[in-house]
TIKOLNU-857818 format. One record per residue (C-alpha): residue in one letter; x, y, z. Coordinates in nm, 3 decimals. Layout:
BEGIN
{resn a, c1 X, c2 Y, c3 Z}
...
***
This chain:
BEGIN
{resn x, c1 3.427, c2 -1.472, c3 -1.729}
{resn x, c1 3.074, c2 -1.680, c3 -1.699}
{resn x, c1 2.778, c2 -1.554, c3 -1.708}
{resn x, c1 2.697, c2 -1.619, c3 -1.327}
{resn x, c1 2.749, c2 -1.499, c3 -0.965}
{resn x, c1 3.117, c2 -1.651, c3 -0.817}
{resn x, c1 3.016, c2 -1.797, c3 -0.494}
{resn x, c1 3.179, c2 -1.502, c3 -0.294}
{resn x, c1 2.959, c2 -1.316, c3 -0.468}
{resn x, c1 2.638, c2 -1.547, c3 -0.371}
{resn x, c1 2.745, c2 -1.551, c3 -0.028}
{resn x, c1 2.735, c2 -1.147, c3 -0.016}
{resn x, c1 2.418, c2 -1.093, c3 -0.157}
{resn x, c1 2.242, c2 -1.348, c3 0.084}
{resn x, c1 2.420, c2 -1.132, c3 0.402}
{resn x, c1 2.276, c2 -0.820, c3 0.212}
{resn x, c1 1.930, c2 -1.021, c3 0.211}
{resn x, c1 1.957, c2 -1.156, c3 0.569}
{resn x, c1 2.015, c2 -0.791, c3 0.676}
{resn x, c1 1.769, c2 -0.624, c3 0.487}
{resn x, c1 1.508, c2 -0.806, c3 0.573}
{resn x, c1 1.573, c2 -0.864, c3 0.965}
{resn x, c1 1.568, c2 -0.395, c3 0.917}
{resn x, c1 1.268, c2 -0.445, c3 0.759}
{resn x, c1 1.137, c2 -0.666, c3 0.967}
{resn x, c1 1.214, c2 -0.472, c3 1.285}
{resn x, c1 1.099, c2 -0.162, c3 1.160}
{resn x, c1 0.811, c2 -0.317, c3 1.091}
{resn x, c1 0.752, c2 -0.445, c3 1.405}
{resn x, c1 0.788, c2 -0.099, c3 1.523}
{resn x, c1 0.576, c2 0.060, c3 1.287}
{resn x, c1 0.266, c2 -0.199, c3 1.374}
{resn x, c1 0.333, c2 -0.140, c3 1.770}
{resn x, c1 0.272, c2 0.201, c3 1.755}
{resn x, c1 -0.054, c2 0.152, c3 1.632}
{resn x, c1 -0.127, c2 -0.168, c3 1.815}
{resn x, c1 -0.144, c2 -0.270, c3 2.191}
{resn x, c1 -0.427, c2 -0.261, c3 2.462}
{resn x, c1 -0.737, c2 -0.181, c3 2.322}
{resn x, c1 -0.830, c2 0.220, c3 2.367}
{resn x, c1 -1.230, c2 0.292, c3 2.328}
{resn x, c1 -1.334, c2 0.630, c3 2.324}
{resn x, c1 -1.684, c2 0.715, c3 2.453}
{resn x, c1 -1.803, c2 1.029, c3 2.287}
{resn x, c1 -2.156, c2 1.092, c3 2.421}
{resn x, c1 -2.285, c2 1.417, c3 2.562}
{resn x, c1 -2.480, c2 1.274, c3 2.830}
{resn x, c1 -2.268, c2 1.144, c3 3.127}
{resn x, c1 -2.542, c2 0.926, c3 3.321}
{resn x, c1 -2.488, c2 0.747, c3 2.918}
{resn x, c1 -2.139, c2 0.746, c3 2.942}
{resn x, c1 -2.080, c2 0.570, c3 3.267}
{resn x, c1 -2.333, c2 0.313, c3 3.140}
{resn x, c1 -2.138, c2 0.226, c3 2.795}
{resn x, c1 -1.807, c2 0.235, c3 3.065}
{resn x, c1 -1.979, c2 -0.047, c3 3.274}
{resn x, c1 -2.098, c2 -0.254, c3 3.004}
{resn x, c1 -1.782, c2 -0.279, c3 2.822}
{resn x, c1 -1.612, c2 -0.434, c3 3.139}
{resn x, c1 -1.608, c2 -0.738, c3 2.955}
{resn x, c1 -1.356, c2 -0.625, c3 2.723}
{resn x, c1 -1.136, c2 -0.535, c3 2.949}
{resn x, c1 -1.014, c2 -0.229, c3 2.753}
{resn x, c1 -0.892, c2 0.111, c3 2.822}
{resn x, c1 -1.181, c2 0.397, c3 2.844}
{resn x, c1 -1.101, c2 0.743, c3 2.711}
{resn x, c1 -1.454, c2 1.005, c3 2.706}
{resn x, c1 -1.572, c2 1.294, c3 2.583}
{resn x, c1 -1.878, c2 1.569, c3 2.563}
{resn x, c1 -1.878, c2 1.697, c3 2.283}
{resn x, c1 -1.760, c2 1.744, c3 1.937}
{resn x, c1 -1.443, c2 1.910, c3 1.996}
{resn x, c1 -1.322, c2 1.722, c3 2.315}
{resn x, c1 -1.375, c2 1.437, c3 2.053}
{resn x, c1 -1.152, c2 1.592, c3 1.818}
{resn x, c1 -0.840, c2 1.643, c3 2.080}
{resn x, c1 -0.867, c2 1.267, c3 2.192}
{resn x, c1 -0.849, c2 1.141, c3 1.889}
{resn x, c1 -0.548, c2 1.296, c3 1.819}
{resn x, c1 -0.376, c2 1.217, c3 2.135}
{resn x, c1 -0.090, c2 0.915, c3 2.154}
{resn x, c1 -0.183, c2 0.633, c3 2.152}
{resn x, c1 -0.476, c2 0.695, c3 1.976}
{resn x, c1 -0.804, c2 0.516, c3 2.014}
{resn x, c1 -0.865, c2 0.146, c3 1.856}
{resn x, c1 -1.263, c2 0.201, c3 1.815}
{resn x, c1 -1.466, c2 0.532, c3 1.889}
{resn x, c1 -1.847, c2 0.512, c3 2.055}
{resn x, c1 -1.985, c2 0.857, c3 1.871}
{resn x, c1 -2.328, c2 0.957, c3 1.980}
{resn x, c1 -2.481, c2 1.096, c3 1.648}
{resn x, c1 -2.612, c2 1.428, c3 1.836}
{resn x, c1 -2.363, c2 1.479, c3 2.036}
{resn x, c1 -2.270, c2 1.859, c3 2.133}
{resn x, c1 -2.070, c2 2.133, c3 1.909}
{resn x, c1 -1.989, c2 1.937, c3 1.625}
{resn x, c1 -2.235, c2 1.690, c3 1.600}
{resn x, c1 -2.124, c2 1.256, c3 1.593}
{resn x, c1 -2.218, c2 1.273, c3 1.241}
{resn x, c1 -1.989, c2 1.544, c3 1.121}
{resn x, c1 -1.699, c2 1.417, c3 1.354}
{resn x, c1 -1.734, c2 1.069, c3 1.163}
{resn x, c1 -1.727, c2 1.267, c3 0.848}
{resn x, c1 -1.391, c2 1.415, c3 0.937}
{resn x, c1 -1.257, c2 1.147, c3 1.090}
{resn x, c1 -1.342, c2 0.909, c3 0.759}
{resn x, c1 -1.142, c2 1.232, c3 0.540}
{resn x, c1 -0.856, c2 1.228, c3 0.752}
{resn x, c1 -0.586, c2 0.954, c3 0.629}
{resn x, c1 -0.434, c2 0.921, c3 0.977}
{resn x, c1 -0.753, c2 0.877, c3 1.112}
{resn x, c1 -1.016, c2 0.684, c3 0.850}
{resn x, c1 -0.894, c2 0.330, c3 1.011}
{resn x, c1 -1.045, c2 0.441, c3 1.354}
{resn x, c1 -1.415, c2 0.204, c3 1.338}
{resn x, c1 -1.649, c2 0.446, c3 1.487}
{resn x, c1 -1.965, c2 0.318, c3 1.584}
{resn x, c1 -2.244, c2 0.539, c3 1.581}
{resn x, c1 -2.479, c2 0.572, c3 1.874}
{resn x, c1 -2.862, c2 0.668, c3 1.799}
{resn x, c1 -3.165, c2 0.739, c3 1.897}
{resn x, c1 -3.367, c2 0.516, c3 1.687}
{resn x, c1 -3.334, c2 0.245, c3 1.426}
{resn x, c1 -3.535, c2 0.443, c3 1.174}
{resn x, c1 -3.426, c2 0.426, c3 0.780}
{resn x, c1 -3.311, c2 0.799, c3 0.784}
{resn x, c1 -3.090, c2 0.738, c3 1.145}
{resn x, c1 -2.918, c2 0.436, c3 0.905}
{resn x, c1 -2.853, c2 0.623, c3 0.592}
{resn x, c1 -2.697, c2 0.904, c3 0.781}
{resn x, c1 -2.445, c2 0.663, c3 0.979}
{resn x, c1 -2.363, c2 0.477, c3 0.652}
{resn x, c1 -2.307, c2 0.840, c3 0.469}
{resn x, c1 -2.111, c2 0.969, c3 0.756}
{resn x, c1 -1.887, c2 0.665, c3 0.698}
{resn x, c1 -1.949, c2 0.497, c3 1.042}
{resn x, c1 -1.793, c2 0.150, c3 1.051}
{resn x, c1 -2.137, c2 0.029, c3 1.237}
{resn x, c1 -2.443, c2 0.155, c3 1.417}
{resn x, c1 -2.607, c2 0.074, c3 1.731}
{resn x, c1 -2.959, c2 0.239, c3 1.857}
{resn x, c1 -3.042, c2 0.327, c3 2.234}
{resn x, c1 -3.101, c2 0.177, c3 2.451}
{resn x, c1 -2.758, c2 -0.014, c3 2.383}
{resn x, c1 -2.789, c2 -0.392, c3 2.449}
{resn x, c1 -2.445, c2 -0.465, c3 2.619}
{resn x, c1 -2.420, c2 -0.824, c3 2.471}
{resn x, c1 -2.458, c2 -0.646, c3 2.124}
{resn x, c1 -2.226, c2 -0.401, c3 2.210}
{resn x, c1 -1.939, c2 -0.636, c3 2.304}
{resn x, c1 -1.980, c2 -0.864, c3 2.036}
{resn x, c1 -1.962, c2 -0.584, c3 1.806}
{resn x, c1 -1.688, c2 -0.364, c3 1.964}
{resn x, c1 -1.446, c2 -0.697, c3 1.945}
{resn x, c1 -1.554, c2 -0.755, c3 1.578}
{resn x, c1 -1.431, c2 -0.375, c3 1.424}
{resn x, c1 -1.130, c2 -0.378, c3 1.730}
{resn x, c1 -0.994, c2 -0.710, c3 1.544}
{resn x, c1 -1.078, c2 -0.536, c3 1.204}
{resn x, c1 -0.826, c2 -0.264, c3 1.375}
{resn x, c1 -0.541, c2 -0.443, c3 1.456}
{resn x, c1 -0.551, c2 -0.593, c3 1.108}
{resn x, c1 -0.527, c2 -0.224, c3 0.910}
{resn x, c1 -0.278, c2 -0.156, c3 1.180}
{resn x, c1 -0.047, c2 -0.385, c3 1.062}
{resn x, c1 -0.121, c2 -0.289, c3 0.732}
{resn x, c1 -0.072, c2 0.024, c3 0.802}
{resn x, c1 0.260, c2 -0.031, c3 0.916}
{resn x, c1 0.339, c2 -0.284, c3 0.658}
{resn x, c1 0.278, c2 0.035, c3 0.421}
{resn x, c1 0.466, c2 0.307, c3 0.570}
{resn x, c1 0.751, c2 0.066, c3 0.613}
{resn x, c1 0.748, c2 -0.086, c3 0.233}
{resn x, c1 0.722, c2 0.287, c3 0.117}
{resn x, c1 1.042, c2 0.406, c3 0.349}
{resn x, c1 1.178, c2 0.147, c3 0.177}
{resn x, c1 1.132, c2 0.154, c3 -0.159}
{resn x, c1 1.173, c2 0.561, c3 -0.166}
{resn x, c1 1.538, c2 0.472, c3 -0.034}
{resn x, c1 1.603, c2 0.240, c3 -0.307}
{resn x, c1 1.470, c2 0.516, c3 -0.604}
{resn x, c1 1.696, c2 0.758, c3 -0.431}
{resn x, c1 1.992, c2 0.486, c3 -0.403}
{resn x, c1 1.909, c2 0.406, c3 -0.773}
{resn x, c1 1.911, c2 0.786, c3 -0.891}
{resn x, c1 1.565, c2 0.837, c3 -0.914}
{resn x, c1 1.333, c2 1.103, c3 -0.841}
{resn x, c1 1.145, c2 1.039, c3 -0.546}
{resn x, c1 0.808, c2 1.036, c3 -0.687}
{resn x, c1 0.838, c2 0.750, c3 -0.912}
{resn x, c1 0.741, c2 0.508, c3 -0.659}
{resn x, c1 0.404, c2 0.687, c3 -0.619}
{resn x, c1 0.397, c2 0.662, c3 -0.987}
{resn x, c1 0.436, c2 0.371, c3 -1.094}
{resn x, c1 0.209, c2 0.247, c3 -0.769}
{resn x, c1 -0.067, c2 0.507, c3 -0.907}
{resn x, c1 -0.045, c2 0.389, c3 -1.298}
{resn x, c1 -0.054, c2 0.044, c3 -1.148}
{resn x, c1 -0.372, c2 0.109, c3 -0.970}
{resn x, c1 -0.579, c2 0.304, c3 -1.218}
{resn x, c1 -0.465, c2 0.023, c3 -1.473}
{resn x, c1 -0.615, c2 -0.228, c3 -1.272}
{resn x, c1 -0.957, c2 -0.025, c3 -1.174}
{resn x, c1 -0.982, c2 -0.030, c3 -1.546}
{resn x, c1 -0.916, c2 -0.423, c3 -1.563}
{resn x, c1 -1.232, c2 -0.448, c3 -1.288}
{resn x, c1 -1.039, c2 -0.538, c3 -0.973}
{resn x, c1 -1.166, c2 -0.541, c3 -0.639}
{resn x, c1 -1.027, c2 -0.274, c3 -0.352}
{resn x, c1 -0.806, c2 -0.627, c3 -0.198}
{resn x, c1 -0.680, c2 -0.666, c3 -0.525}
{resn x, c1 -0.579, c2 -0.307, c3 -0.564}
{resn x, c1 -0.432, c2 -0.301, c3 -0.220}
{resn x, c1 -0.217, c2 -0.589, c3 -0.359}
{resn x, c1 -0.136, c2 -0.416, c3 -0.670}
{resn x, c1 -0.052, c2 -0.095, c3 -0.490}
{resn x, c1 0.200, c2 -0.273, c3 -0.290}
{resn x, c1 0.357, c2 -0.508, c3 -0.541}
{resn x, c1 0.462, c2 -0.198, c3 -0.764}
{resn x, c1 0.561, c2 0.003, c3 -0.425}
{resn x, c1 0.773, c2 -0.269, c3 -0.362}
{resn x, c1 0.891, c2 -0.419, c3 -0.716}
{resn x, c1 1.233, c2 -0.301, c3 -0.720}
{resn x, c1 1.307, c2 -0.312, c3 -0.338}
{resn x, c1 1.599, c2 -0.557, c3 -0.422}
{resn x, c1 1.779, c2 -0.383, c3 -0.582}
{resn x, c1 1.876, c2 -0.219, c3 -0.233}
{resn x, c1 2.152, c2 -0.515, c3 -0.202}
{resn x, c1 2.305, c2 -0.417, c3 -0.550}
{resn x, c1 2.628, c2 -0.266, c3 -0.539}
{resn x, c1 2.597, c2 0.086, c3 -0.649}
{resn x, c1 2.863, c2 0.052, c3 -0.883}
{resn x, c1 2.656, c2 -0.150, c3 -1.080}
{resn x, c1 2.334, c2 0.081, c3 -1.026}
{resn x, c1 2.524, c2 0.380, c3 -1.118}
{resn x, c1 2.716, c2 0.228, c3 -1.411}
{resn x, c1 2.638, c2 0.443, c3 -1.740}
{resn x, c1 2.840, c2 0.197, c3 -1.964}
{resn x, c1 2.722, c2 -0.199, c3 -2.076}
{resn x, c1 2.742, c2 -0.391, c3 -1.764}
{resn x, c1 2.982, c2 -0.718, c3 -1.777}
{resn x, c1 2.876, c2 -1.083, c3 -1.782}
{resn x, c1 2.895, c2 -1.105, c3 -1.428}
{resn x, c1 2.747, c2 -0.801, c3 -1.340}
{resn x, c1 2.447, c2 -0.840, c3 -1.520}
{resn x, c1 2.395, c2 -1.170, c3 -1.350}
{resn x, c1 2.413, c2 -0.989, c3 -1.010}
{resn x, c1 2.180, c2 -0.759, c3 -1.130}
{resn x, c1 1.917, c2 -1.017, c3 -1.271}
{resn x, c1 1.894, c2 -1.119, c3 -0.916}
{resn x, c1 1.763, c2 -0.801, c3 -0.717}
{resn x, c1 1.351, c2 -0.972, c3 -0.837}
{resn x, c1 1.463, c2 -1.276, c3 -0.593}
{resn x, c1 1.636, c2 -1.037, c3 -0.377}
{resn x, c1 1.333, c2 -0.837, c3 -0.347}
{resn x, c1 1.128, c2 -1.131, c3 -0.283}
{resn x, c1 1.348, c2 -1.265, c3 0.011}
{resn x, c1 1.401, c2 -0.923, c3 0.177}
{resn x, c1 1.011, c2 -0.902, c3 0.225}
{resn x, c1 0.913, c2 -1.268, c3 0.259}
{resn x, c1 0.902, c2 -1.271, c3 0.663}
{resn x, c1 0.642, c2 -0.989, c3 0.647}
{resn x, c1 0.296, c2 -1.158, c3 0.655}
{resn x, c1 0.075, c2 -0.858, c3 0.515}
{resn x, c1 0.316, c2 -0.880, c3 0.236}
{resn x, c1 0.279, c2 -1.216, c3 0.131}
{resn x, c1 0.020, c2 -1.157, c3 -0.121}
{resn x, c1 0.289, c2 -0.917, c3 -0.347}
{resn x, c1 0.605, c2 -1.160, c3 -0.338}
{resn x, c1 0.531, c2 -1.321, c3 -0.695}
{resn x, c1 0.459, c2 -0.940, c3 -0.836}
{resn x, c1 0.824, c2 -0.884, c3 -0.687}
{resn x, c1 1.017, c2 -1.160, c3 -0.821}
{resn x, c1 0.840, c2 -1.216, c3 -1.140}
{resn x, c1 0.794, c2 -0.766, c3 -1.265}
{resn x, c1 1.102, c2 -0.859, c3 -1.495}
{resn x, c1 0.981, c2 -1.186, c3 -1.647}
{resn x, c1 0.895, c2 -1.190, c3 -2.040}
{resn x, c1 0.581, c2 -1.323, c3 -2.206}
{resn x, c1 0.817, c2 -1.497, c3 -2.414}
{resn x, c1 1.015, c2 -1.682, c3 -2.160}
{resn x, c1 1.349, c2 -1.458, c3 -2.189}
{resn x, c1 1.327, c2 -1.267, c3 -1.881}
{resn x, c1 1.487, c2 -1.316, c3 -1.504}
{resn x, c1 1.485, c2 -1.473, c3 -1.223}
{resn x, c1 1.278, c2 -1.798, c3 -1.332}
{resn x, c1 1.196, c2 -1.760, c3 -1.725}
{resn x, c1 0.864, c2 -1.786, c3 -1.685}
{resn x, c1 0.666, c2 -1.745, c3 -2.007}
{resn x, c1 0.265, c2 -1.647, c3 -2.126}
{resn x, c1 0.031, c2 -1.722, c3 -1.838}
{resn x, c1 0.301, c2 -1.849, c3 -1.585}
{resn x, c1 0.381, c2 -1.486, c3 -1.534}
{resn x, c1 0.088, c2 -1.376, c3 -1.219}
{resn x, c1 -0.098, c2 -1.112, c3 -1.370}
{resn x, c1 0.014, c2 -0.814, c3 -1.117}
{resn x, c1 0.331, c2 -0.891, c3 -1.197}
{resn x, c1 0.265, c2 -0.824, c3 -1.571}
{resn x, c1 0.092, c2 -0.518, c3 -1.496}
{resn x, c1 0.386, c2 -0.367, c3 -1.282}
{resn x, c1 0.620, c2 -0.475, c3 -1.590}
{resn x, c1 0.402, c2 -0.274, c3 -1.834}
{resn x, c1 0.399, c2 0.049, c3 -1.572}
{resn x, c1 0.707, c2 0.055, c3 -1.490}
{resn x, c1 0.857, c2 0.040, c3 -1.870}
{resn x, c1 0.563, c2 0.345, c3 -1.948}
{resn x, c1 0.657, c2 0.582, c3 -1.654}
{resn x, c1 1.051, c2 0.512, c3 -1.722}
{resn x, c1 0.996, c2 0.609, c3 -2.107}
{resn x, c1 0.820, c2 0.930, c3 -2.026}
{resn x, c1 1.025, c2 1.106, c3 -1.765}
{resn x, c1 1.339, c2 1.274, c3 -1.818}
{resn x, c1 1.651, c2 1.051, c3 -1.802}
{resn x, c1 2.057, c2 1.237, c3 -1.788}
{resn x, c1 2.126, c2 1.052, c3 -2.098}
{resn x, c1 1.809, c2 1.099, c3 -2.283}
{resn x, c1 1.501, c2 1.332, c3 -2.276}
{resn x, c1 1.129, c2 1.165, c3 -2.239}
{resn x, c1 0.931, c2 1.049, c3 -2.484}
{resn x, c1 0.626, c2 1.154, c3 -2.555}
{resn x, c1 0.277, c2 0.964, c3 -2.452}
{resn x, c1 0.226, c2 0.863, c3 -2.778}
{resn x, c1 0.617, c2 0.737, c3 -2.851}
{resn x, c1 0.606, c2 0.551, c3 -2.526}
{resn x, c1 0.267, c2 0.341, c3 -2.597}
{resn x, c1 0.424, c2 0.270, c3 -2.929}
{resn x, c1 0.741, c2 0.191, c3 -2.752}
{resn x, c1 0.530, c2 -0.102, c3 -2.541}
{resn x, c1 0.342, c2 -0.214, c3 -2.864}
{resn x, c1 0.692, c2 -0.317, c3 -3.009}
{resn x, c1 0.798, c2 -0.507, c3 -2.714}
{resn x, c1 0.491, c2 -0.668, c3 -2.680}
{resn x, c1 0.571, c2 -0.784, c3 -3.040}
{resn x, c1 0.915, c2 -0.885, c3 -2.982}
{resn x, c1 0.788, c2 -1.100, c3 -2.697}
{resn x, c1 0.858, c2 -0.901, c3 -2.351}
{resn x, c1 0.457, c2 -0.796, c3 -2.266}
{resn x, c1 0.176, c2 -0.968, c3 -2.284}
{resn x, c1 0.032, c2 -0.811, c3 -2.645}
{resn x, c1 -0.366, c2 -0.811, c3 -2.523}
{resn x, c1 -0.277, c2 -0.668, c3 -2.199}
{resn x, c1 -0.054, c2 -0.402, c3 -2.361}
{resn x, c1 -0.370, c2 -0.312, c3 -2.561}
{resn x, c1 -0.572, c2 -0.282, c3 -2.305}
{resn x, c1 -0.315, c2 -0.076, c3 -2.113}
{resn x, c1 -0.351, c2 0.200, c3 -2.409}
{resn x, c1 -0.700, c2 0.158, c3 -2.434}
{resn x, c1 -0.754, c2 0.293, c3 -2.062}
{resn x, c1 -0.505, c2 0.605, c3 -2.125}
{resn x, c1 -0.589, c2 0.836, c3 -2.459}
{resn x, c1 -0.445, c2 1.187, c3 -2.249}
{resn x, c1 -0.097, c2 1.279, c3 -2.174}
{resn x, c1 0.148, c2 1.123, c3 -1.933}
{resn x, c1 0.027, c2 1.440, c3 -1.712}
{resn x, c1 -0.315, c2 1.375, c3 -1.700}
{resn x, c1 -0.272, c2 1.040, c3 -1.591}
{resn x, c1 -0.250, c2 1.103, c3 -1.260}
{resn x, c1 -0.328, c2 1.430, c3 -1.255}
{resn x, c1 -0.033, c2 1.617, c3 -1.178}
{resn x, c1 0.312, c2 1.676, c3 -1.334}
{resn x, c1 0.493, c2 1.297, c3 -1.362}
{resn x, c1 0.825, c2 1.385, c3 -1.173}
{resn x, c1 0.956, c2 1.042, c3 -1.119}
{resn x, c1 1.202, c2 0.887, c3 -1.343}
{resn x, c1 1.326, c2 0.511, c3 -1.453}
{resn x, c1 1.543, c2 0.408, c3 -1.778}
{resn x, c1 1.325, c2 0.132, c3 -1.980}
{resn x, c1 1.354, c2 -0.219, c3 -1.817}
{resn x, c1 1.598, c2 -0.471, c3 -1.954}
***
């Protein structure tokens, strides 16, 4: 039988594509409306006479006005649905003061992508540091100048919507990929795994917080095709055939088209089609060889080989840290990694697999092939 897909076989894997990615994108489009819609301010100032002046002035923006007096009402309106697209936070405000209501907003994970803009007093040095400490997103000092205020209450509501679809890209492209590790027999951690090895690897390489983001979602993603693989194939403990191993050389491409109508995930499609290429030219879908091969893409390669070698496997027990770097030094030989970036891969990690990211590794892959 040839080494290739029969066109029945073609055909099936595109309707697995097609459907994939219209659930994705749907879900999707759910996930980013329930963050997104008319604009919510809330006006947290102790001082009503201030209030109903920030109300009036934002008229302009033709928005939807939430308030509170103090620190606490702020609190409960935050957390109410929909919740607010950009807060107003007087710095003194009553109870918990603005400052310390930033703070806890900016710690929160559900809540950090809320701008708050900080309301104070005076433009004074100390006034500044304190916003920018708190984590405030801006800072305006009273008396508010409503042209400033509008111009800068569109500028961090924009900023919004944009981590809101991000946001929802995220939670989406995580769903996902958890459903393929579990369709795949794998724990469910090792797509925060791989995702967190990824990301360390590349604060060690010097990249920028867009570039991690990037990285983060490239290895959250990297095997999402392999949802359209027939789990007989997936599941299959003996040498797959000809034929199926050409099925299963295309979940990279798979991957690739199941996310590609998803614009905050444009950025990550070469990481997903190219994570199985070879620096030597013998890996799938496209061959590429050396440089060819984007960067992220080689990184998520390298990863995903180290956290499949040191987790626990039914047909084989993990290696150690040690085995498993000298596991990726042999393939970098043979041609399958990059051999510098390898290096530099074990030059960021001398601890165990454990203290890598600083909890037990529970997550589990065989090596790539």
């Amino acid at each position: 039988m040839p080494d290739t897909l029969s066109p029945v076989s073609a055909e099936q894997l595109d309707a697995h594509v097609n459907k994939h990615s219209a659930q994705l994108t749907e879900a999707f489009s759910g996930a980013a409306a329930d963050v997104t819609g008319r604009t919510r301010v809330l006006i947290a100032d102790g001082n009503a006479t201030i209030r109903k002046l920030l109300k009036h002035a934002l008229l302009a923006v033709d928005c939807d006005i939430i308030e509170a007096g103090d620190g606490n009402e702020t609190m409960r309106k935050v957390q109410e649905r929909p919740e607010p697209n950009a807060i107003l936070l007087d710095a003194r405000l009553p109870g918990i003061d603005g400052l310390e209501v930033c703070r806890r907003l900016k710690a929160d994970m559900q809540f950090r992508t809320i701008p708050v803009v900080i309301l104070t007093t005076s433009s004074n040095g100390e006034d500044v540091t304190e916003a920018v400490e708190a984590g405030a997103d801006e800072f305006l000092s009273k008396p508010i100048n409503r042209a400033e205020l509008t111009v800068r209450l569109r500028s961090i509501t924009r900023m919004h919507s944009h981590n809101a679809e991000m946001i929802g890209a995220e939670s989406v492209a995580m769903a996902l990929a958890r459903a393929v590790a579990c369709k795949d027999g794998y724990s469910s951690g090792h797509v925060e795994q791989v995702a967190n090895y990824a990301v360390d690897f590349g604060k060690f390489l010097g990249f920028d917080s867009a570039e991690l983001k990037s990285l983060r979602y490239g290895a959250i993603l990297h095997n999402v095709g392999k949802i359209a693989i027939p789990d007989s194939i997936l599941e299959k403990t003996g040498p797959l055939t000809p034929r199926e191993r050409a099925l299963f050389h295309q979940h990279p491409r798979v991957g690739c088209d199941i996310c590609a109508p998803l614009k905050p995930l444009k950025s990550v499609l070469p990481t997903i089609r190219h994570h199985k290429e070879h620096y030597d030219g013998t890996g799938y879908p496209d061959g590429l060889r050396g440089d060819e091969i984007p960067l992220n893409a080689q990184i998520v390669g390298i990863v995903d080989v180290y956290s499949a070698l040191t987790n626990d496997r039914p047909f084989r027990r993990a290696k150690s840290h040690q085995e498993a770097l000298e596991i990726l030094r042999e393939r970098a030989v043979n041609g399958t990694h990059n051999p510098k970036l390898v290096e530099q891969f074990i030059s960021s990690h001398d601890s165990p697999a454990t203290d890598l990211l600083g909890t037990d590794s529970t997550a589990a892959e065989a090596p790539a092939t």
